[in-house]
CHARMM-style PDB file with segment names, atoms N, HN, CA, C and O in Angstrom:
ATOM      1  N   UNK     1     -53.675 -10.606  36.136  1.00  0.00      PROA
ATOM      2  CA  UNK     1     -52.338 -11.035  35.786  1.00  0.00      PROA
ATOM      3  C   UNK     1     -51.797 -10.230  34.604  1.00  0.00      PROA
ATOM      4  O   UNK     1     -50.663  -9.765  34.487  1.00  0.00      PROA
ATOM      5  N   UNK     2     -52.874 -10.151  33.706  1.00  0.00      PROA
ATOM      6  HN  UNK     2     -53.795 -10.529  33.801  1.00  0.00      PROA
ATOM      7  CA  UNK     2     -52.148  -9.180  32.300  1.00  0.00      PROA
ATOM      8  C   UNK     2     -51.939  -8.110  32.988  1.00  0.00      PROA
ATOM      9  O   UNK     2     -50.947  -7.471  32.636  1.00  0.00      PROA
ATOM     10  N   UNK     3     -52.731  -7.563  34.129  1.00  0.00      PROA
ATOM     11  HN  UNK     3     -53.537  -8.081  34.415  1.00  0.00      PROA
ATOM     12  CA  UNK     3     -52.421  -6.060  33.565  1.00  0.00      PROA
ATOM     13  C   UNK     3     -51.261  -5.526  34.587  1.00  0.00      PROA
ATOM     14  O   UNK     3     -50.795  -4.387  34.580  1.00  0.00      PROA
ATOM     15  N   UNK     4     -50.980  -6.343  35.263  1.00  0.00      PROA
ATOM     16  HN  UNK     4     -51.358  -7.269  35.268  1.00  0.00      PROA
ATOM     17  CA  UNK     4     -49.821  -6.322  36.296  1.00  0.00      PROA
ATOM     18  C   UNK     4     -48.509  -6.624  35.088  1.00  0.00      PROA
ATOM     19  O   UNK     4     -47.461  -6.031  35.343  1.00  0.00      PROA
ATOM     20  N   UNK     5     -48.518  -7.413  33.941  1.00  0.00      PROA
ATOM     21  HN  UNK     5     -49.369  -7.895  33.734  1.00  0.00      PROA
ATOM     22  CA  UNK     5     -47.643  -7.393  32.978  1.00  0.00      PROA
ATOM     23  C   UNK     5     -47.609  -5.889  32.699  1.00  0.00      PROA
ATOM     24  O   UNK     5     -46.795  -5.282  33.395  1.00  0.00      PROA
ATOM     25  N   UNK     6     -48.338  -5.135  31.806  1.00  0.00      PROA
ATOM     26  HN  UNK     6     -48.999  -5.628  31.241  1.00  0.00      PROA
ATOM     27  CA  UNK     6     -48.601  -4.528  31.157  1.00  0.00      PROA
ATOM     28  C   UNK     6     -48.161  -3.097  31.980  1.00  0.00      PROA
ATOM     29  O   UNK     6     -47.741  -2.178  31.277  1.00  0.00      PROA
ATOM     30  N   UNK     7     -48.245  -2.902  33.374  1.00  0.00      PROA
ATOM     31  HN  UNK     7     -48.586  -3.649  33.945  1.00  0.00      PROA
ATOM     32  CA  UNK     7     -47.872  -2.465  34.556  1.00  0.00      PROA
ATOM     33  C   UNK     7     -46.103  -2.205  34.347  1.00  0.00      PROA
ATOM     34  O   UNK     7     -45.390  -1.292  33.930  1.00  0.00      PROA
ATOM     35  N   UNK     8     -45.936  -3.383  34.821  1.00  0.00      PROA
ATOM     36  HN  UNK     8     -46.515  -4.125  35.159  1.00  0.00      PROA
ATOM     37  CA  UNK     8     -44.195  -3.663  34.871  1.00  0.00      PROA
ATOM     38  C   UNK     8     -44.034  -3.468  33.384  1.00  0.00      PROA
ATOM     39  O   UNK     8     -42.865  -3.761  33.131  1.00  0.00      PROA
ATOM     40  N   UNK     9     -44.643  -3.123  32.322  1.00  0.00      PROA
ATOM     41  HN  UNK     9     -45.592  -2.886  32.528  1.00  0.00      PROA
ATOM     42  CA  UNK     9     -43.670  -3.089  30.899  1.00  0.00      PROA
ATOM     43  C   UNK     9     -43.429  -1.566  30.961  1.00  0.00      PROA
ATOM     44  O   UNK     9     -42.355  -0.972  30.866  1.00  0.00      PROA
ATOM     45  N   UNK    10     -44.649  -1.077  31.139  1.00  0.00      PROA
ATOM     46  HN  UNK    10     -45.522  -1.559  31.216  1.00  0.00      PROA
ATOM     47  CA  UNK    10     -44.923   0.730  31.223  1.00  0.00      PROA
ATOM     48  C   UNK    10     -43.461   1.432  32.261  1.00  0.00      PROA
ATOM     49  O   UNK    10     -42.642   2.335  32.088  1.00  0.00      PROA
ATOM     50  N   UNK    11     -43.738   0.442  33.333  1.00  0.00      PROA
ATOM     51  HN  UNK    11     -44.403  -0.292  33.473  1.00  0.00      PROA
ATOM     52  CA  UNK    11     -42.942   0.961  34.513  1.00  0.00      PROA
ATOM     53  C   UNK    11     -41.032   0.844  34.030  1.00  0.00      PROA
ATOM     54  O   UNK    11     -40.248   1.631  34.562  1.00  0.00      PROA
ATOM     55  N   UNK    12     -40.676   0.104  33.313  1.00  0.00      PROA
ATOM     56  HN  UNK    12     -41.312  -0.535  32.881  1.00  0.00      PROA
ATOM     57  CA  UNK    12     -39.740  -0.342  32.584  1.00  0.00      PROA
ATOM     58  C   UNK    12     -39.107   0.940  31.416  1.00  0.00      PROA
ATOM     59  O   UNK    12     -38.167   1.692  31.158  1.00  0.00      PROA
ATOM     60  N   UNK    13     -40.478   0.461  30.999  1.00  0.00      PROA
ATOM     61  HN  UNK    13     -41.242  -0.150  31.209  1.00  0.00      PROA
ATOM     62  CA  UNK    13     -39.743   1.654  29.855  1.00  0.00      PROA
ATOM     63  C   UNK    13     -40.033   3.179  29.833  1.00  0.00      PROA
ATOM     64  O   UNK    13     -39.642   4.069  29.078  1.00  0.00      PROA
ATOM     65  N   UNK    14     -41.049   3.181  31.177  1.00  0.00      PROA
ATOM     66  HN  UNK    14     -41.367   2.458  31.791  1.00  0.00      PROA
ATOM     67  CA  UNK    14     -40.598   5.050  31.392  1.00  0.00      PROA
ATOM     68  C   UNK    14     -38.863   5.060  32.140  1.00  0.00      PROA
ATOM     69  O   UNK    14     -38.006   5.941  32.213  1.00  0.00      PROA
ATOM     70  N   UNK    15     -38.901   4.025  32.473  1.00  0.00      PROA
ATOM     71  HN  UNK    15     -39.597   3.309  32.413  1.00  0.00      PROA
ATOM     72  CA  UNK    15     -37.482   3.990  33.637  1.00  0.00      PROA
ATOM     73  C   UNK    15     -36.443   4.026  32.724  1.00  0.00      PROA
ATOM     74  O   UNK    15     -35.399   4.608  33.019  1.00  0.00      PROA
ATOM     75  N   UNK    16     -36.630   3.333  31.360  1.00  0.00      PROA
ATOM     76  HN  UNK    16     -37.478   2.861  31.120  1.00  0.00      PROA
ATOM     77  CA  UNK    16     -35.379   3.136  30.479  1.00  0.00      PROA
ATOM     78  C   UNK    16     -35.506   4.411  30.098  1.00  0.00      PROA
ATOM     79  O   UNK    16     -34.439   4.876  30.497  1.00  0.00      PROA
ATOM     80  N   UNK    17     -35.987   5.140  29.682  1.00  0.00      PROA
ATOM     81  HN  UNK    17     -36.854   4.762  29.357  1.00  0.00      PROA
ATOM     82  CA  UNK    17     -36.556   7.040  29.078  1.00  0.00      PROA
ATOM     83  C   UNK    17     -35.774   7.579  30.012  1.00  0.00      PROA
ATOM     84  O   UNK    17     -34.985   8.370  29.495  1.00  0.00      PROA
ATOM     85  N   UNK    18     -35.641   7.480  31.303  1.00  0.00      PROA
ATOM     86  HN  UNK    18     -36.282   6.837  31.723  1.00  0.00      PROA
ATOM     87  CA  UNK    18     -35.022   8.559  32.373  1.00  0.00      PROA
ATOM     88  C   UNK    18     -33.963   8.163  33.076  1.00  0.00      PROA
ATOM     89  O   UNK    18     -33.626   8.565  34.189  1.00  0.00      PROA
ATOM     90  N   UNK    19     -33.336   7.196  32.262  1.00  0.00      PROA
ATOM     91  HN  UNK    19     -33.610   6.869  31.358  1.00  0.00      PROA
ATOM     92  CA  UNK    19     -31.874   6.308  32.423  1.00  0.00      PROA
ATOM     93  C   UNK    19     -30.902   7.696  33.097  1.00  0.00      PROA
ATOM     94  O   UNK    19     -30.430   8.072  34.170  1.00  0.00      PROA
ATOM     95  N   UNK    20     -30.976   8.034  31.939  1.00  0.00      PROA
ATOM     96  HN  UNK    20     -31.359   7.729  31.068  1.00  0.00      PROA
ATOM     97  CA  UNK    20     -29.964   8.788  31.998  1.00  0.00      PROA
ATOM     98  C   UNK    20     -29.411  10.263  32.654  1.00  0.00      PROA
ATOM     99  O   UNK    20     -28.343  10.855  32.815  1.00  0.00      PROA
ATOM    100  N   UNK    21     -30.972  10.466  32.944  1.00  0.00      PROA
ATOM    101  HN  UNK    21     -31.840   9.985  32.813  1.00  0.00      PROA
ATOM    102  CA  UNK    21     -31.030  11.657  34.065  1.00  0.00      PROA
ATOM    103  C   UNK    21     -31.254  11.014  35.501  1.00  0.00      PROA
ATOM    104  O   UNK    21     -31.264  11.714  36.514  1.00  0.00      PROA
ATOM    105  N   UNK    22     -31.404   9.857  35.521  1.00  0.00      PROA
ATOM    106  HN  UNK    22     -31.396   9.289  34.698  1.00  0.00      PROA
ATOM    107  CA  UNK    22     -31.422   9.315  37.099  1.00  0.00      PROA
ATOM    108  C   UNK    22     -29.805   8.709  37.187  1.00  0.00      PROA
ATOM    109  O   UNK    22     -29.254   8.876  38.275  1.00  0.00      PROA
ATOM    110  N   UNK    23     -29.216   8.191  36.379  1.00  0.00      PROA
ATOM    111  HN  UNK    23     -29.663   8.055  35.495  1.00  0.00      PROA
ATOM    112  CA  UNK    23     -27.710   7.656  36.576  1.00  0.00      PROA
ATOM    113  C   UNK    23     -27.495   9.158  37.785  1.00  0.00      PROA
ATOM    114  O   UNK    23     -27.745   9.069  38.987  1.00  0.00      PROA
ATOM    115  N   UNK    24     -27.094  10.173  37.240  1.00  0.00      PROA
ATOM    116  HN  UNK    24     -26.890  10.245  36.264  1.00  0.00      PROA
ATOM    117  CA  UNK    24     -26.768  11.109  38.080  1.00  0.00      PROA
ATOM    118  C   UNK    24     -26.762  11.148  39.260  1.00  0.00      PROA
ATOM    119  O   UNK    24     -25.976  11.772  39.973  1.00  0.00      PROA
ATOM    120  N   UNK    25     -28.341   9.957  39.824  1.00  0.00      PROA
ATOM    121  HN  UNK    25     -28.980   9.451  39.244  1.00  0.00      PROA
ATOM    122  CA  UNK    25     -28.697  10.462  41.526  1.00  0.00      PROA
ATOM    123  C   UNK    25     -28.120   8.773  41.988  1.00  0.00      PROA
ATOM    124  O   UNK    25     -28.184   8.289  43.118  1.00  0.00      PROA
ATOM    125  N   UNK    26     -27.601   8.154  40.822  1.00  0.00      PROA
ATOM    126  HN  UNK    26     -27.549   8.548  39.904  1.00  0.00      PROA
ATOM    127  CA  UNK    26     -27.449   6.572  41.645  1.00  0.00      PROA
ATOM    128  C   UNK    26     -27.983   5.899  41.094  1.00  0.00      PROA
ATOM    129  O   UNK    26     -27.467   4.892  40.609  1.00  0.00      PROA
ATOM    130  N   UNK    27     -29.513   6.287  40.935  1.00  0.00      PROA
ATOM    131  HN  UNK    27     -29.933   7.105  41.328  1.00  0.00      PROA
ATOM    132  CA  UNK    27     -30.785   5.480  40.548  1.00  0.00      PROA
ATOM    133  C   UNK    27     -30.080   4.685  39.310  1.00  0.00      PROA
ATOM    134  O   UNK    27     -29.605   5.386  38.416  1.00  0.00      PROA
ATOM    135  N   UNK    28     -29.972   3.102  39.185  1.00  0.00      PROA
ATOM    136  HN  UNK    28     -30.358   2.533  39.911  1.00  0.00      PROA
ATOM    137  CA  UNK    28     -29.601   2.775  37.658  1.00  0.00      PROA
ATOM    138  C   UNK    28     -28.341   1.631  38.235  1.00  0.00      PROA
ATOM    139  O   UNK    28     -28.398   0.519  37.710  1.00  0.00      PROA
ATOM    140  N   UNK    29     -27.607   1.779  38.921  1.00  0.00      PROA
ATOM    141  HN  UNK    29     -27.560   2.683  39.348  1.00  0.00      PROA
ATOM    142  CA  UNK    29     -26.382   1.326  39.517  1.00  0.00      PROA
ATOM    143  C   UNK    29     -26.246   0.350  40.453  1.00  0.00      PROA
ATOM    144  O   UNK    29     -25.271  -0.353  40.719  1.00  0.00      PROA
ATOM    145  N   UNK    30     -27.558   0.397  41.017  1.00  0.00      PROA
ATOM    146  HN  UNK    30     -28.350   0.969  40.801  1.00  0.00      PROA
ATOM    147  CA  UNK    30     -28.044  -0.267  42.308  1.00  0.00      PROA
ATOM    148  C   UNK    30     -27.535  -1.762  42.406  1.00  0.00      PROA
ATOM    149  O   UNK    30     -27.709  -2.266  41.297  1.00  0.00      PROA
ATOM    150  N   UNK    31     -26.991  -2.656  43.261  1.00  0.00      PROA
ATOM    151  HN  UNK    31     -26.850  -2.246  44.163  1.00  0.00      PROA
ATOM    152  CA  UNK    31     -26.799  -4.127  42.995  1.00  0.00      PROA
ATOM    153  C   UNK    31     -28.235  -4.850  42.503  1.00  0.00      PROA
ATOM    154  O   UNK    31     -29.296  -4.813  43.128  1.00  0.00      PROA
ATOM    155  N   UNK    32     -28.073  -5.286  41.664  1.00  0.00      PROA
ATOM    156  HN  UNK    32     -27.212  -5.315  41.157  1.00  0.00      PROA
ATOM    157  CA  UNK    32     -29.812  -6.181  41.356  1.00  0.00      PROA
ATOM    158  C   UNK    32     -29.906  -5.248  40.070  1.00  0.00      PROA
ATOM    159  O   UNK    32     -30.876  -5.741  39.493  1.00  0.00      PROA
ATOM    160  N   UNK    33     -29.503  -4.282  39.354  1.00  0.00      PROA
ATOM    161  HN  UNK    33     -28.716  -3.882  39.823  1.00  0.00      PROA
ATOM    162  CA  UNK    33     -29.475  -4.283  38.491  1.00  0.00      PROA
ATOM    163  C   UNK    33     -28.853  -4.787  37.354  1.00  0.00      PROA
ATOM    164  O   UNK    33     -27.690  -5.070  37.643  1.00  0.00      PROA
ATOM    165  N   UNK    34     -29.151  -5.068  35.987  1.00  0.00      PROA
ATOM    166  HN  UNK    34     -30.095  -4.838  35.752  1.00  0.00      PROA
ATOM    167  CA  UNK    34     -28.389  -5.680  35.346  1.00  0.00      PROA
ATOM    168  C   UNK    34     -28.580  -5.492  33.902  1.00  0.00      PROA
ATOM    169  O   UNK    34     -29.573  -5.367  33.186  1.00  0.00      PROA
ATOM    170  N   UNK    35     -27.299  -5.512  33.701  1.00  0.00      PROA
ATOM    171  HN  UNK    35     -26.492  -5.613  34.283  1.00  0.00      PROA
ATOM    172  CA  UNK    35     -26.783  -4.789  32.342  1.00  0.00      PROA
ATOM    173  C   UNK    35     -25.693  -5.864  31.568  1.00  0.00      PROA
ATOM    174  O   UNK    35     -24.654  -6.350  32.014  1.00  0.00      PROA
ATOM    175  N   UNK    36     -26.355  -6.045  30.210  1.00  0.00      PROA
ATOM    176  HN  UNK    36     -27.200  -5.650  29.847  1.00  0.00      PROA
ATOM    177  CA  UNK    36     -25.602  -6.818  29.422  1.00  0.00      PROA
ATOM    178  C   UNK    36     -25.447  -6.925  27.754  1.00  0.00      PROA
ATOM    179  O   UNK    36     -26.403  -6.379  27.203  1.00  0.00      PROA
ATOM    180  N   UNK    37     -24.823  -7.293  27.152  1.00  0.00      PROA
ATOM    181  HN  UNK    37     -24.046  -7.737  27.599  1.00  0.00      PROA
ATOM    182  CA  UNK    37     -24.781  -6.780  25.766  1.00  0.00      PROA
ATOM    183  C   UNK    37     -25.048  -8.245  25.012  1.00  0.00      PROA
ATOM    184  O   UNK    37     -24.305  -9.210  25.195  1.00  0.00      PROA
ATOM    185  N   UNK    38     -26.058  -8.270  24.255  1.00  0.00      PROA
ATOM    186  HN  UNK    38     -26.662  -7.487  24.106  1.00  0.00      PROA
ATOM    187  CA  UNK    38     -26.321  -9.549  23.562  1.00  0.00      PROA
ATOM    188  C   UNK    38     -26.579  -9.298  21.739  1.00  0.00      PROA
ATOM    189  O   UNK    38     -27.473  -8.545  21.352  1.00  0.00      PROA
ATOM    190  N   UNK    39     -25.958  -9.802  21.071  1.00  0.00      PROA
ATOM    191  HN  UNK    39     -25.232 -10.413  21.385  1.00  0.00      PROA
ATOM    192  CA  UNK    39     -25.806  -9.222  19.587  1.00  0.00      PROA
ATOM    193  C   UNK    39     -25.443  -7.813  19.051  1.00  0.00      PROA
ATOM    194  O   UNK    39     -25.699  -7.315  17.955  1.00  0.00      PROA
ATOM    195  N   UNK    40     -24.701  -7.247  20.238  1.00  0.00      PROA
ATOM    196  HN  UNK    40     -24.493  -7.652  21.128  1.00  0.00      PROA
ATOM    197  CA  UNK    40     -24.433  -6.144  19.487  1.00  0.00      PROA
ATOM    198  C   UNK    40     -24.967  -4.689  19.858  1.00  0.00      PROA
ATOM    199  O   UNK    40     -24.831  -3.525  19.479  1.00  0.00      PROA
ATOM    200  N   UNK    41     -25.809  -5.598  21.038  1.00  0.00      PROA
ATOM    201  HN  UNK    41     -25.919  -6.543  21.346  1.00  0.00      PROA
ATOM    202  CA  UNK    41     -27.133  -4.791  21.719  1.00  0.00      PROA
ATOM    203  C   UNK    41     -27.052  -3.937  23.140  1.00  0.00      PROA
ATOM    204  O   UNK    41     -27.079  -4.722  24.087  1.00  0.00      PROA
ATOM    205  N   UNK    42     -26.979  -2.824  23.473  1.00  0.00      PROA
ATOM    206  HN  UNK    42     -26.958  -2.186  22.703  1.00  0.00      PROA
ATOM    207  CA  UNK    42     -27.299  -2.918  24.832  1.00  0.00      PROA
ATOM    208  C   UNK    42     -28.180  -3.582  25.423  1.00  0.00      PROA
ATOM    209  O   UNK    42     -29.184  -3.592  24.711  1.00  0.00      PROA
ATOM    210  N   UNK    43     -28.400  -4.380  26.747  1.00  0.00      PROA
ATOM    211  HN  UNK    43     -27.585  -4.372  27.325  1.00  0.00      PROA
ATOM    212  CA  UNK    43     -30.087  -4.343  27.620  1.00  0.00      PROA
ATOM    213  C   UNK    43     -29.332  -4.226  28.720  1.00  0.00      PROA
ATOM    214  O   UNK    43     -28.139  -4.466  28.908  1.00  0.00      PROA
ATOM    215  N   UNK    44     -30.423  -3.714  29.623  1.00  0.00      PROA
ATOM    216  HN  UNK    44     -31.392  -3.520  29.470  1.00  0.00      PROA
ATOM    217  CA  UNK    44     -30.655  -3.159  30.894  1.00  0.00      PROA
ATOM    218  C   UNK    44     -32.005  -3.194  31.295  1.00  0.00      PROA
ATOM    219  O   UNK    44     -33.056  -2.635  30.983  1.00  0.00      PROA
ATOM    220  N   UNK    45     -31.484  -4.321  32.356  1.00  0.00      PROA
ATOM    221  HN  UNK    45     -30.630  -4.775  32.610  1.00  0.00      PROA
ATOM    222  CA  UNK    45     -32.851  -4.918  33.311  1.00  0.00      PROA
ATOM    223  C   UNK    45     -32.665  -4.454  34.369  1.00  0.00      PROA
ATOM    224  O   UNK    45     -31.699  -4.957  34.942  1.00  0.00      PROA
ATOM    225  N   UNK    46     -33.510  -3.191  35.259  1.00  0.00      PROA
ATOM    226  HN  UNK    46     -34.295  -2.782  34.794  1.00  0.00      PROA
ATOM    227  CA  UNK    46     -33.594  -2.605  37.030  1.00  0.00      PROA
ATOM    228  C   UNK    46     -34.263  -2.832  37.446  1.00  0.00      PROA
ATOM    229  O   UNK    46     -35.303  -2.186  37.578  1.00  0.00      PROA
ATOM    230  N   UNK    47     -33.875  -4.401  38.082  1.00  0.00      PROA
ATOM    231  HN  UNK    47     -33.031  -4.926  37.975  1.00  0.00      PROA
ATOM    232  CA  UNK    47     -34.518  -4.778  39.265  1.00  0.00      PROA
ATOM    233  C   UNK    47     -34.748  -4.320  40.214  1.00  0.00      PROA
ATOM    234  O   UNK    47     -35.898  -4.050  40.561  1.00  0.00      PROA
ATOM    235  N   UNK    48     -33.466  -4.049  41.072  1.00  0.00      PROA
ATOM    236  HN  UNK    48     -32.532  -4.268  40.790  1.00  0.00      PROA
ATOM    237  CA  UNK    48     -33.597  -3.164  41.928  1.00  0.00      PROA
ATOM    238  C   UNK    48     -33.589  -1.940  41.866  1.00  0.00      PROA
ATOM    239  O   UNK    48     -33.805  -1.360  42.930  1.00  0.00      PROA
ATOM    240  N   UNK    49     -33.356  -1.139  40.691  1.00  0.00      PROA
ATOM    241  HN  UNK    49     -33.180  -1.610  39.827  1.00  0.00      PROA
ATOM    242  CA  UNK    49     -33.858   0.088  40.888  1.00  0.00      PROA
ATOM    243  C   UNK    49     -35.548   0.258  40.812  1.00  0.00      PROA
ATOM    244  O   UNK    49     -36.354   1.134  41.125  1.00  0.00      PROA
ATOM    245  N   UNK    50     -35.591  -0.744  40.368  1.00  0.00      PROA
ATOM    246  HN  UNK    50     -34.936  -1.456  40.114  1.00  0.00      PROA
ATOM    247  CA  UNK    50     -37.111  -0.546  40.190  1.00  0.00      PROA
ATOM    248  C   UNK    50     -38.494  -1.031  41.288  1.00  0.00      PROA
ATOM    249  O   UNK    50     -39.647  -0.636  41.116  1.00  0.00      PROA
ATOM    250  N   UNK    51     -38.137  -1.778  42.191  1.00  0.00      PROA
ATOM    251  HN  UNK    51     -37.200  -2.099  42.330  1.00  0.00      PROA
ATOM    252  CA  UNK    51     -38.261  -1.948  43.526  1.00  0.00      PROA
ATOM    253  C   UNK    51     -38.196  -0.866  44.489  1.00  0.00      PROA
ATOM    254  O   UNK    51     -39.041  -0.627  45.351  1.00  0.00      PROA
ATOM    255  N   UNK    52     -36.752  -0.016  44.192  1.00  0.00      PROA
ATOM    256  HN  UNK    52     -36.066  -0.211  43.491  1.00  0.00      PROA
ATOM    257  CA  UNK    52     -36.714   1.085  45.414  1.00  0.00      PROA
ATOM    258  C   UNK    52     -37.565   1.751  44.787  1.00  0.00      PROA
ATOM    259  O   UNK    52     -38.559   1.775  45.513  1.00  0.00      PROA
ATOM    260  N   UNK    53     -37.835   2.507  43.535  1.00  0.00      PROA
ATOM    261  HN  UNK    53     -37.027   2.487  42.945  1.00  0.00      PROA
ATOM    262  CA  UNK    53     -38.452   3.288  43.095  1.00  0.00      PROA
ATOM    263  C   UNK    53     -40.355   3.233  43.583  1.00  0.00      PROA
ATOM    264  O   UNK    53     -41.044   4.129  44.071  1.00  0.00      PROA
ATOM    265  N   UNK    54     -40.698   1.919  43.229  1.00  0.00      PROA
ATOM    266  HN  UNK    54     -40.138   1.192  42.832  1.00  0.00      PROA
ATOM    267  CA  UNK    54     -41.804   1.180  43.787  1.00  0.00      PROA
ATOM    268  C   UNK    54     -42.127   1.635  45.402  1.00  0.00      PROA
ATOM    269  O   UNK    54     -42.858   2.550  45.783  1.00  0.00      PROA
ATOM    270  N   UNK    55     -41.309   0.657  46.232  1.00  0.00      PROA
ATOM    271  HN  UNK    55     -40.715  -0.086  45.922  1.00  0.00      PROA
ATOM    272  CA  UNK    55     -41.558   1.413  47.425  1.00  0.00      PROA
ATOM    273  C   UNK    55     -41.587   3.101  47.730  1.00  0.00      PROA
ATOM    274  O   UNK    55     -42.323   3.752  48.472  1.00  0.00      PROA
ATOM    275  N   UNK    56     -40.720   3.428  47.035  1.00  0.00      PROA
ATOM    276  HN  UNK    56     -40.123   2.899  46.432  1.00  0.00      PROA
ATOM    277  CA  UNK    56     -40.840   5.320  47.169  1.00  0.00      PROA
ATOM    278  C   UNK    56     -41.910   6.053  47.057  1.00  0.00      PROA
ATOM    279  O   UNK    56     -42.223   7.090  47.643  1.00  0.00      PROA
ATOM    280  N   UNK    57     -42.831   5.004  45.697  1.00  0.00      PROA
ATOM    281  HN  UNK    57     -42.576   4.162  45.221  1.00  0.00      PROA
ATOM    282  CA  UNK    57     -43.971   5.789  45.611  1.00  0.00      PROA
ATOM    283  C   UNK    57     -45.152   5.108  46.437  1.00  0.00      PROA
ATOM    284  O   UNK    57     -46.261   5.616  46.601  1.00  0.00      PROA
ATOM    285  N   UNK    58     -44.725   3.857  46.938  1.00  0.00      PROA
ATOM    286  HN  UNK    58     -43.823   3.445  46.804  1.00  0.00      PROA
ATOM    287  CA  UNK    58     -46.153   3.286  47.799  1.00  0.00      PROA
ATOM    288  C   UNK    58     -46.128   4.133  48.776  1.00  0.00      PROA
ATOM    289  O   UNK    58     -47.124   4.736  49.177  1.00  0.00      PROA
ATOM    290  N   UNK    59     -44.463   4.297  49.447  1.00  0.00      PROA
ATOM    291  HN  UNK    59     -43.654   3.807  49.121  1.00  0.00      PROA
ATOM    292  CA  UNK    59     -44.785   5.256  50.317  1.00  0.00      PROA
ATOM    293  C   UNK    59     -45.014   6.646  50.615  1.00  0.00      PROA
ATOM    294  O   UNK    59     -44.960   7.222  51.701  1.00  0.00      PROA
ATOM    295  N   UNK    60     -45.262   7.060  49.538  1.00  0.00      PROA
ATOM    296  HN  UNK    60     -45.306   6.592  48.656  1.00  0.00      PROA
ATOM    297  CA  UNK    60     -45.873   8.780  49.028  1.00  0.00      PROA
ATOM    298  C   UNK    60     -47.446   8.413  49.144  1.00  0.00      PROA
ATOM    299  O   UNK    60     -48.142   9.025  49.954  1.00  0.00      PROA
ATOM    300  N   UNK    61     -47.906   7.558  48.447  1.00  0.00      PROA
ATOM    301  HN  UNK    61     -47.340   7.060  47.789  1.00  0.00      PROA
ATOM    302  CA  UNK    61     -48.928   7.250  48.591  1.00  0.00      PROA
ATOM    303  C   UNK    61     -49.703   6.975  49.532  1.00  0.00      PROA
ATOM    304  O   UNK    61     -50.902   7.254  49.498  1.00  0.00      PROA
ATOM    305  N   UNK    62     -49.218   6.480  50.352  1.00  0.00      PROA
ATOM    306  HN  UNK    62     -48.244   6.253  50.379  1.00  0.00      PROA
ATOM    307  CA  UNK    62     -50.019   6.166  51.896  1.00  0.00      PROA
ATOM    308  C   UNK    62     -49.686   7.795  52.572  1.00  0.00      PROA
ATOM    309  O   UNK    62     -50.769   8.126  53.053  1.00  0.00      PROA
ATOM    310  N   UNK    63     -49.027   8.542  52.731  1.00  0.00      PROA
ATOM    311  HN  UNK    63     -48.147   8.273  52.340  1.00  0.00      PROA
ATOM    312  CA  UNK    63     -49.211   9.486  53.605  1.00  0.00      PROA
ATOM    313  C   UNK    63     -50.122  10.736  52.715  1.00  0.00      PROA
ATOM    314  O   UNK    63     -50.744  11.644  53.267  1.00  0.00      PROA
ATOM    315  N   UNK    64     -50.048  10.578  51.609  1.00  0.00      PROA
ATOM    316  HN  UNK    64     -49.543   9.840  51.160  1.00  0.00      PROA
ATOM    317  CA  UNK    64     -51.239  11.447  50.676  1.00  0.00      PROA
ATOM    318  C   UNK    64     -52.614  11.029  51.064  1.00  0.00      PROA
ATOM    319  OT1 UNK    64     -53.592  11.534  50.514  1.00  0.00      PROA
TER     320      UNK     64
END
């Protein structure tokens, strides 16, 4: 259970790191993502970008 946390935190914040070079392809925009400003703050939670991304690589993975 932790390390499936610890998983999704990694997976999160390489995704928040490459925000901004994936906006370009779509990646970031997706419905199920979500973006909101609380104190002043950006956050940005990708759900669904982070799902498609997921499947993309399970499925790299199975034909490797």
């Amino acid at each position: 259970m932790i390390r499936w946390l610890v998983i999704i935190f990694l997976v999160l914040t390489v995704f928040s790191s490459l925000l901004p070079w994936l906006e370009r392809l779509g990646i970031g925009r997706l419905p199920g993502d979500v973006r909101f400003s609380l104190f002043g703050k950006k956050i940005f939670l990708p759900f669904a970008s982070t799902i498609l991304i997921s499947l993309f690589v399970a499925l790299i993975s199975r034909f490797i």
